[in-house]
C-alpha positions in Angstrom: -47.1 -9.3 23.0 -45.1 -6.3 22.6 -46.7 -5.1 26.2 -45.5 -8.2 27.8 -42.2 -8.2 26.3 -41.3 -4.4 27.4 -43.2 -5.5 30.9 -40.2 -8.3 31.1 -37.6 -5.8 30.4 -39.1 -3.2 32.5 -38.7 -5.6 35.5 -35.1 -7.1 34.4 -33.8 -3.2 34.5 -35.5 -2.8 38.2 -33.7 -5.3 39.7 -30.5 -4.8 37.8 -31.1 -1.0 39.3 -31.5 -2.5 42.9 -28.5 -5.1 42.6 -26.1 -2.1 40.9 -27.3 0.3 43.8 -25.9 -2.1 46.4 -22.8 -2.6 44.5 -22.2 0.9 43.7 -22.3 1.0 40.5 -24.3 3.5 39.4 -22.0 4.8 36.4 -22.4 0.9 34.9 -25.8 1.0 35.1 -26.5 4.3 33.6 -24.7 3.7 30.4 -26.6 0.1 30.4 -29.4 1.9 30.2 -28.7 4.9 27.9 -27.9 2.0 25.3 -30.9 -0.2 26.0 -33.0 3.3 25.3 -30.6 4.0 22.1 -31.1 0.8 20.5 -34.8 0.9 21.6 -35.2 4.0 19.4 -38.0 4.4 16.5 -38.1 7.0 14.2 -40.8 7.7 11.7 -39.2 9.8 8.6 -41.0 11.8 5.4 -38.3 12.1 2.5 -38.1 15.7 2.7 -37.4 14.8 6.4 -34.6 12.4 5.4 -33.0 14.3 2.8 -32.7 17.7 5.2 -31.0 15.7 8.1 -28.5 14.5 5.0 -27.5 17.9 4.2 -27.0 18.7 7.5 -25.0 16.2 8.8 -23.3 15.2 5.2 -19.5 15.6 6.0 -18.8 15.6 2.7 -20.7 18.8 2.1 -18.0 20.3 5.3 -15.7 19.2 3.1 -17.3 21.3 0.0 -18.1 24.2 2.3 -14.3 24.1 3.4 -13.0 24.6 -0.2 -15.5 27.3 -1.2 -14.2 29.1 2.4 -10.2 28.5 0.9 -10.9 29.5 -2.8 -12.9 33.0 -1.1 -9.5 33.3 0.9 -7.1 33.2 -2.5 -9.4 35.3 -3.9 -9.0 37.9 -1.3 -5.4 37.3 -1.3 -5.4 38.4 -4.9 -7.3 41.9 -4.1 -4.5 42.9 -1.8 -2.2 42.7 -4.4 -3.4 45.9 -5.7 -3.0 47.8 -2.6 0.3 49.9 -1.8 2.8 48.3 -0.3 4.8 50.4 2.6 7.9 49.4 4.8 9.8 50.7 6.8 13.6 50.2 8.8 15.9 51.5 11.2 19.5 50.6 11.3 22.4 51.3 13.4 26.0 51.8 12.1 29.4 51.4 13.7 32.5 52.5 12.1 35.8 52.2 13.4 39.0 53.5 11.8 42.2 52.6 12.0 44.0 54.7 9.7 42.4 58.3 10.1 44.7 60.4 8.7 44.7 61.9 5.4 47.6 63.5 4.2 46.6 66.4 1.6 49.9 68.0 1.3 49.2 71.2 1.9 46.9 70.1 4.8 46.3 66.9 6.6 42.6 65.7 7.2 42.2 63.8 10.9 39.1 61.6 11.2 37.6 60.1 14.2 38.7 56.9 15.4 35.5 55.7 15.3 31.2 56.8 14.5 28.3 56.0 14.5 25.2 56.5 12.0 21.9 56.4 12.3 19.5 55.4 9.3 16.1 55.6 8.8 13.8 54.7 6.0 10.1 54.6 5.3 8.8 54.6 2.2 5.2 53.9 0.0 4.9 52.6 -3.3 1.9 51.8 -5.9 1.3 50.9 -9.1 -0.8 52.6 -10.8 -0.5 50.9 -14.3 0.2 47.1 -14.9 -1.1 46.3 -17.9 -4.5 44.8 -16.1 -2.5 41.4 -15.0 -3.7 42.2 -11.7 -7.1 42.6 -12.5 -7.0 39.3 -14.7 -5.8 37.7 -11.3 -8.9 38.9 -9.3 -11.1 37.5 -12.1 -9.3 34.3 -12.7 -9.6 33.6 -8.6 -13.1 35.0 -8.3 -14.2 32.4 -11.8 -12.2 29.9 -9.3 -14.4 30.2 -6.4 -17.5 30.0 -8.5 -16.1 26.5 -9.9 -16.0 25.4 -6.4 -19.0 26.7 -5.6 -20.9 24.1 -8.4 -18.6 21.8 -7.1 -20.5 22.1 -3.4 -23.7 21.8 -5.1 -22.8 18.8 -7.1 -22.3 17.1 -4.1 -25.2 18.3 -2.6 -27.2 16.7 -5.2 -25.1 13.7 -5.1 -25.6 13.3 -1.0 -29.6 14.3 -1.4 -29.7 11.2 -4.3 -28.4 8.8 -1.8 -30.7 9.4 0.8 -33.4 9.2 -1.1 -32.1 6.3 -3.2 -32.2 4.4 0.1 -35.1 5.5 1.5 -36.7 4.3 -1.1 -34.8 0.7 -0.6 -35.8 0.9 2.7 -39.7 1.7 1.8 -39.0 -1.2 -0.5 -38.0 -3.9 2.1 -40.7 -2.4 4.6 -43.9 -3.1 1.9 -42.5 -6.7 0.6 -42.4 -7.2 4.6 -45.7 -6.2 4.9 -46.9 -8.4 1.9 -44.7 -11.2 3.5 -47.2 -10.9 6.5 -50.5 -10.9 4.9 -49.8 -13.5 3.1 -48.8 -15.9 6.1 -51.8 -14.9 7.7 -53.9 -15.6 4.9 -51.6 -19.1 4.5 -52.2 -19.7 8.2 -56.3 -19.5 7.4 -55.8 -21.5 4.5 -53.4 -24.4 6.8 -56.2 -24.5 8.9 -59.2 -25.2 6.9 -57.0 -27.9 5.0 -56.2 -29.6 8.5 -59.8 -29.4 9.3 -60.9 -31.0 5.3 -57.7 -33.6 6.0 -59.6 -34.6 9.8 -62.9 -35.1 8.3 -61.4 -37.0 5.4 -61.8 -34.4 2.6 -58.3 -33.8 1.6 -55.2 -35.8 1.8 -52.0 -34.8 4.2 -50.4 -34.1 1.2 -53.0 -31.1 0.4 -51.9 -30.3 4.0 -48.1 -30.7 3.5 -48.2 -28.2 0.0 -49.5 -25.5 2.5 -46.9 -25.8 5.1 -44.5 -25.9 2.3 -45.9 -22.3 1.3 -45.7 -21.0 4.7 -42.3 -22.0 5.1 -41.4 -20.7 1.7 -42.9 -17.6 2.1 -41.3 -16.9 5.9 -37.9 -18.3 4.5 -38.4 -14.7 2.3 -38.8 -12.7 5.2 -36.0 -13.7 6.6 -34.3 -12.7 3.9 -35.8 -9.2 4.0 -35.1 -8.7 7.6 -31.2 -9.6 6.7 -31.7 -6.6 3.9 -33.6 -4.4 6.3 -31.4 -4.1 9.0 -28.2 -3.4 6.3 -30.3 -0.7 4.9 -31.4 0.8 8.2 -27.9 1.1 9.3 -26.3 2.2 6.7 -29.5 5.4 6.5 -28.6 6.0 9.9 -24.9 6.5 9.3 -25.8 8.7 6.3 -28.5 10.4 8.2 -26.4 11.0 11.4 -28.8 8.9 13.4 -27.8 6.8 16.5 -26.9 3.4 14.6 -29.5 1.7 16.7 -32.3 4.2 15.4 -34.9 1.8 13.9 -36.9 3.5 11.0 -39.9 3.7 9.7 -40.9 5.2 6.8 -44.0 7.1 5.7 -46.7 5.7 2.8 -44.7 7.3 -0.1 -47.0 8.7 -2.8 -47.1 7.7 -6.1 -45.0 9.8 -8.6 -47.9 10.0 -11.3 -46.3 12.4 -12.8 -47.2 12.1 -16.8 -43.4 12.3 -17.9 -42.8 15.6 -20.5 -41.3 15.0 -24.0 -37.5 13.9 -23.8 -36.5 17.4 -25.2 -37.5 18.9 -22.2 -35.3 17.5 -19.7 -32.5 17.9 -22.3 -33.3 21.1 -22.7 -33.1 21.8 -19.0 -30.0 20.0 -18.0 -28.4 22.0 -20.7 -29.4 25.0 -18.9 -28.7 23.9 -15.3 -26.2 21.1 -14.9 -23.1 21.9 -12.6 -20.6 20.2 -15.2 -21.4 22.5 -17.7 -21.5 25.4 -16.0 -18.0 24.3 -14.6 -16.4 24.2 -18.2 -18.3 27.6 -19.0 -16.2 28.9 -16.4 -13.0 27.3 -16.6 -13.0 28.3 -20.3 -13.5 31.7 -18.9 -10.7 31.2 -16.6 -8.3 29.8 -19.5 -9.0 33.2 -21.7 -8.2 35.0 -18.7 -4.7 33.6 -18.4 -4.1 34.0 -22.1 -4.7 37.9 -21.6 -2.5 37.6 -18.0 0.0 36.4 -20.3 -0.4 39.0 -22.9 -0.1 41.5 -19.7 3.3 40.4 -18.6 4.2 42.0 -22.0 3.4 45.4 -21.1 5.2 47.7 -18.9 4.4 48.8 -15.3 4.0 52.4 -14.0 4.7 52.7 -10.3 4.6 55.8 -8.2 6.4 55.8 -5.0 7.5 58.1 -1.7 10.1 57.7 0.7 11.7 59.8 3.7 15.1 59.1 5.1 16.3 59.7 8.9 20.4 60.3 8.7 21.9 61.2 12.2 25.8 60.7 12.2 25.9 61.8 15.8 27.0 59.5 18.5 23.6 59.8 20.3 20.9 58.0 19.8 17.9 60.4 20.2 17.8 63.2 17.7 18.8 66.4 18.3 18.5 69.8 16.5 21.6 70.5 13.5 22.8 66.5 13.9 20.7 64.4 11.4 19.0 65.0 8.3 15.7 63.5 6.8 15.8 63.6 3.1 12.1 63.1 1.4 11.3 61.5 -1.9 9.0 61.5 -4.4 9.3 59.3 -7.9 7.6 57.6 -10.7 9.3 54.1 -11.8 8.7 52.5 -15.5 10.1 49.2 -16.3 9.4 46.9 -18.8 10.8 43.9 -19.3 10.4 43.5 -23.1 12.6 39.9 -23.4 8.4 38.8 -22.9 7.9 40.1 -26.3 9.5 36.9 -27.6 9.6 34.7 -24.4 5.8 34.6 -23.8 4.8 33.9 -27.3 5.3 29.8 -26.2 3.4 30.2 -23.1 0.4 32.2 -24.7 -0.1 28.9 -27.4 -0.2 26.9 -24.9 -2.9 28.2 -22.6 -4.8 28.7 -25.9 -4.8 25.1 -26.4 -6.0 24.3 -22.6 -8.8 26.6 -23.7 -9.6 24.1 -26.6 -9.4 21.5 -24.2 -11.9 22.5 -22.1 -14.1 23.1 -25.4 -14.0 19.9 -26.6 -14.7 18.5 -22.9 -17.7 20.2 -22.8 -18.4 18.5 -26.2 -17.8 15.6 -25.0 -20.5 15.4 -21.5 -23.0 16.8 -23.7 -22.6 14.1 -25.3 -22.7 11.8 -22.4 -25.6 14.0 -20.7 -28.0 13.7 -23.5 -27.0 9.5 -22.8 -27.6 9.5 -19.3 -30.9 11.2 -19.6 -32.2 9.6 -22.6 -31.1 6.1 -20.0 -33.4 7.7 -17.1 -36.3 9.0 -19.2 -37.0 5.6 -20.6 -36.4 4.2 -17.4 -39.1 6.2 -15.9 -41.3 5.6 -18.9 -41.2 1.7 -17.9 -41.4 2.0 -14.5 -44.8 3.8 -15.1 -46.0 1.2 -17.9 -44.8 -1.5 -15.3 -47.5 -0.3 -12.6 -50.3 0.0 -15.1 -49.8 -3.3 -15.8 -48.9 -4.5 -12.6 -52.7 -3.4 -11.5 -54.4 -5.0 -14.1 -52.4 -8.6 -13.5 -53.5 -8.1 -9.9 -57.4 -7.7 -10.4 -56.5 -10.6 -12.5 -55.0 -12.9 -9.9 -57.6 -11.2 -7.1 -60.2 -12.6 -9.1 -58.6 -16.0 -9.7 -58.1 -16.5 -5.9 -61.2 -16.0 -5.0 -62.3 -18.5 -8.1 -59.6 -21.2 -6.9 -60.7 -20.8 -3.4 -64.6 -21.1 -3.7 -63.4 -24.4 -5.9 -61.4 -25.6 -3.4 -63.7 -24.9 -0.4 -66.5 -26.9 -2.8 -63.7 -29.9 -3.2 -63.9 -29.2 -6.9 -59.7 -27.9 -7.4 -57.0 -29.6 -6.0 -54.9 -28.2 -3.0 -52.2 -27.3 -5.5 -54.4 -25.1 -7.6 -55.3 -23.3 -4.9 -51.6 -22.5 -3.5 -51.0 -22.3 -7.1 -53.8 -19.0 -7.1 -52.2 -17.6 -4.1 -48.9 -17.4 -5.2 -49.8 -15.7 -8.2 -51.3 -12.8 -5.9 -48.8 -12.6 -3.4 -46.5 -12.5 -5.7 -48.3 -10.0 -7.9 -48.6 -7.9 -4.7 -45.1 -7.9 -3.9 -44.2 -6.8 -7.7 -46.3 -4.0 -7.7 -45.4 -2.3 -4.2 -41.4 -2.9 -6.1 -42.5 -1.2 -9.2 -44.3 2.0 -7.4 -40.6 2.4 -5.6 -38.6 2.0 -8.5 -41.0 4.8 -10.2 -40.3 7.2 -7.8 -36.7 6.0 -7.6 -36.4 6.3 -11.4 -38.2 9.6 -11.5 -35.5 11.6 -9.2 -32.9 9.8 -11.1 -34.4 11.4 -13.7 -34.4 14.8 -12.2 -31.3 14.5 -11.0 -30.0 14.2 -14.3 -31.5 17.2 -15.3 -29.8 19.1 -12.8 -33.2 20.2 -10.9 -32.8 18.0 -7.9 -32.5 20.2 -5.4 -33.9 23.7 -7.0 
C-alpha cells in the first residue's frame, strides 16, 4: 500500500516538474518539493540519541552558557582592580596680562604681556595595602561565577528531563498504537467467523453487531492516540531542533529493572550532589565574604606612587635645552577613613543576617528535598509492583481468551463473553506497555532528584 501511494506521488511531482518547467517556474517547484521531502521525513531515535540533540540545540542552555561567559567577565574585571593604575596629560597654557608692571619702589618689575606654559604629567600609582577588600572582591566574584555555573547545570538537567519525559510519552502513544492494531486485527478475525456462524444460522446478528461495536470502539481509541501522537511529535521536534515535520520513531526501550536501593541512599546522594545546595553553600560563602569586605573598608590603605612633570614656560612648543624643567616624584600615600569605625557597624549586621538567611534556606529545601524524593522513590517502587502484577493479570486474561474462544467456536459462550474475554486482554496489554513507560519515567524522576541525572 505504502508502494502504491509513494508510486502516486512520485508521478503527481513528474508532471508537476514538466508543467512548472514550461511555465518557468523552477524556484516554485523546488521549494514544493524541499517541503514534500521535509514533511516526508522519518527518524528513528535511542534516548541517549534524543537527550544529546537537546543539549545541543537547547537555547536555554545558550542562555545559561551566556551568563557563566558575563559572571567570568566581572570576575576578571575585579582582578584588574589590583593592577597599577597610570595616566598621563599634556596641557597648554596661555596667559595674557594686562597690567604688567610692578612697582617695587626702589625698582620696578616689567612682565610680558603675555606667555605661554607648557605642562606635562605622567604618573603610576599602586596599592600595596588595602586591608584585603580587594581580594574579598575577587573571591566574592569568582564564588559568583561558580553559582552560575550550577545554575547551567540545573538547567541542563532540567532540559535532559524533558526530553526524556516525552520520549517516553511518545514510546507511550507508539505501543498503545501498536496494541490498538493487534487488537483490530484479531477483532477483524473474530467479525468474520461470527458473520460466517450468523450465515449458517449459528449466531444471531446481534453476536455480529457486539463485534462491530468493538471494532469501532477500539479504532475510536486510535484515533485518539493519533490526535496525542502528532502533539507529542511536534512538540519533541521543537525541543529536539528537528524539522517540525520530522516524524519519529522510537526505539524498544528496555526495561528499568533496576531493584531500587534503600531510600537513604538517594537521600544521601542528593545531599551530596544537588545544585540547590551547593548554590546556598556558596552564596553563604559569598555573604561571609562581604561581611569581612565590610570589615576591610575599616582599615587603612597604603599606596605607593611616582610621577614626572614636563614644565616649559617658553613660547615654543618643542623643547629646548635651559627652557623647561621635568620634576620627578616618588611618594607613599596612607589614608584612612576612620568615620567606618562607626558607620559600618550597621551595614556589617546586616550582611550577617543575609548570611542567616541563606542558612535557614538551605534548611528549608532539605526539607523539601528529602519530600520530593521520598514522592519519587515510592513512585518508582509502584511502578515496579504495577508491572509484576500487570504480567500475572495478563497470563490471566491470555488464558481466559483462549478459554472463551474455544467456548465460543464450540457455541457453548455467548458472543458477549467472548468480546467480554478480549477486552480484558487488550486492555491488559495496553496497561502493561503504560506501566513499563511510567517505570522508566518514574525512575529518572527519581534520579533526577538525586541530582545524578546527567553525571
Amino acid at each position: 500500500m505504502i508502494k502504491r501511494i509513494n508510486k502516486t506521488i512520485n508521478s503527481y511531482l513528474f508532471k508537476q516538474l514538466v508543467k512548472t518547467l514550461q511555465k518557468g517556474g523552477i524556484t516554485v517547484l523546488i521549494i514544493g518539493l524541499l517541503t514534500q521531502m521535509s514533511l516526508a521525513q522519518d527518524k528513528t531515535l535511542t534516548l541517549d540519541e534524543a537527550i544529546k540533540l537537546g543539549i545541543a540545540n537547547s537555547k536555554t542552555l545558550k542562555l545559561s552558557q551566556s551568563k557563566i561567559d558575563a559572571a567570568v567577565s566581572q570576575y576578571n574585571q575585579v582582578k584588574d582592580q589590583v593592577l597599577p593604575t597610570g595616566s598621563a596629560s599634556f596641557t597648554f597654557d596661555r596667559a595674557q596680562i594686562p597690567a604688567n608692571t610692578l612697582d617695587l619702589g626702589a625698582s620696578t618689575i616689567h612682565l610680558p604681556d603675555g606667555a605661554n606654559a607648557y605642562i606635562g604629567l605622567a604618573g603610576i600609582n599602586e596599592v600595596i595595602y588595602g586591608g584585603y577588600r580587594y581580594r574579598y572582591a575577587q573571591l566574592s566574584t569568582d564564588l559568583l561565577t561558580q553559582v552560575a555555573r550550577l545554575d547551567a547545570d540545573k538547567d541542563k538537567d532540567q532540559i535532559t528531563y524533558d526530553v526524556i519525559s516525552a520520549y517516553y510519552n511518545l514510546y507511550k502513544v507508539l505501543q498503545s498504537q501498536k496494541v490498538v492494531d493487534k487488537n483490530i486485527a484479531a477483532v477483524a478475525v473474530q467479525l468474520q467467523q461470527a458473520q460466517r456462524f450468523f450465515d449458517q444460522g449459528l449466531v444471531t446478528k446481534n453476536d455480529v453487531l457486539r463485534f462491530q461495536l468493538q471494532k469501532a470502539n477500539i479504532q475510536l481509541n486510535g484515533i485518539d492516540l493519533e490526535s496525542n501522537r502528532r502533539v507529542i511529535n511536534y512538540s519533541l521536534d521543537v525541543l529536539l531542533g528537528l524539522p517540525e515535520g520530522t516524524q519519529l520513531k522510537i526505539d524498544e526501550i528496555k526495561d528499568s529493572g533496576l531493584t531500587p536501593a534503600p531510600l537513604s541512599n538517594y537521600l544521601d546522594t542528593a545531599l551530596t550532589t544537588r545544585q540547590e545546595l551547593k548554590q546556598l553553600d556558596l552564596q553563604n560563602k559569598v555573604a561571609e565574604t562581604n561581611i569581612k569586605s565590610i570589615q576591610a573598608a575599616q582599615l587603612p590603605t597604603v599606596s605607593v606612587g611616582a610621577n614626572v612633570y614636563y614644565i616649559d614656560a617658553s613660547g615654543n612648543p618643542i623643547p629646548q635645552y635651559g627652557s623647561y624643567i621635568t620634576p620627578l616624584t616618588i611618594g607613599a600615600t596612607i589614608s584612612w577613613n576612620f568615620s567606618s569605625l562607626w558607620t559600618n557597624k550597621n551595614k556589617v549586621a546586616s550582611a550577617k543576617i543575609e548570611q542567616d538567611q541563606t542558612t535557614i534556606r538551605k534548611s528549608i529545601t532539605v526539607d523539601n528535598l528529602k519530600t520530593e524524593i521520598n514522592r519519587n522513590y515510592q513512585s518508582y517502587v509502584m511502578a515496579l509492583d504495577k508491572i509484576k502484577l500487570l504480567q500475572t493479570s495478563i497470563a490471566q486474561a491470555g488464558e481466559n481468551n483462549k478459554i472463551l474462544e474455544s467456548k465460543y467456536q464450540s457455541n457453548i459462550a455467548s458472543a458477549t463473553d467472548r468480546v467480554d474475554a478480549q477486552t480484558l486482554l487488550y486492555q491488559a496489554q495496553i496497561n502493561l506497555e503504560l506501566a513499563k513507560a511510567d517505570a522508566g519515567l518514574a525512575y529518572y524522576t527519581l534520579l533526577k532528584s538525586t541530582g545524578k541525572l546527567n553525571k
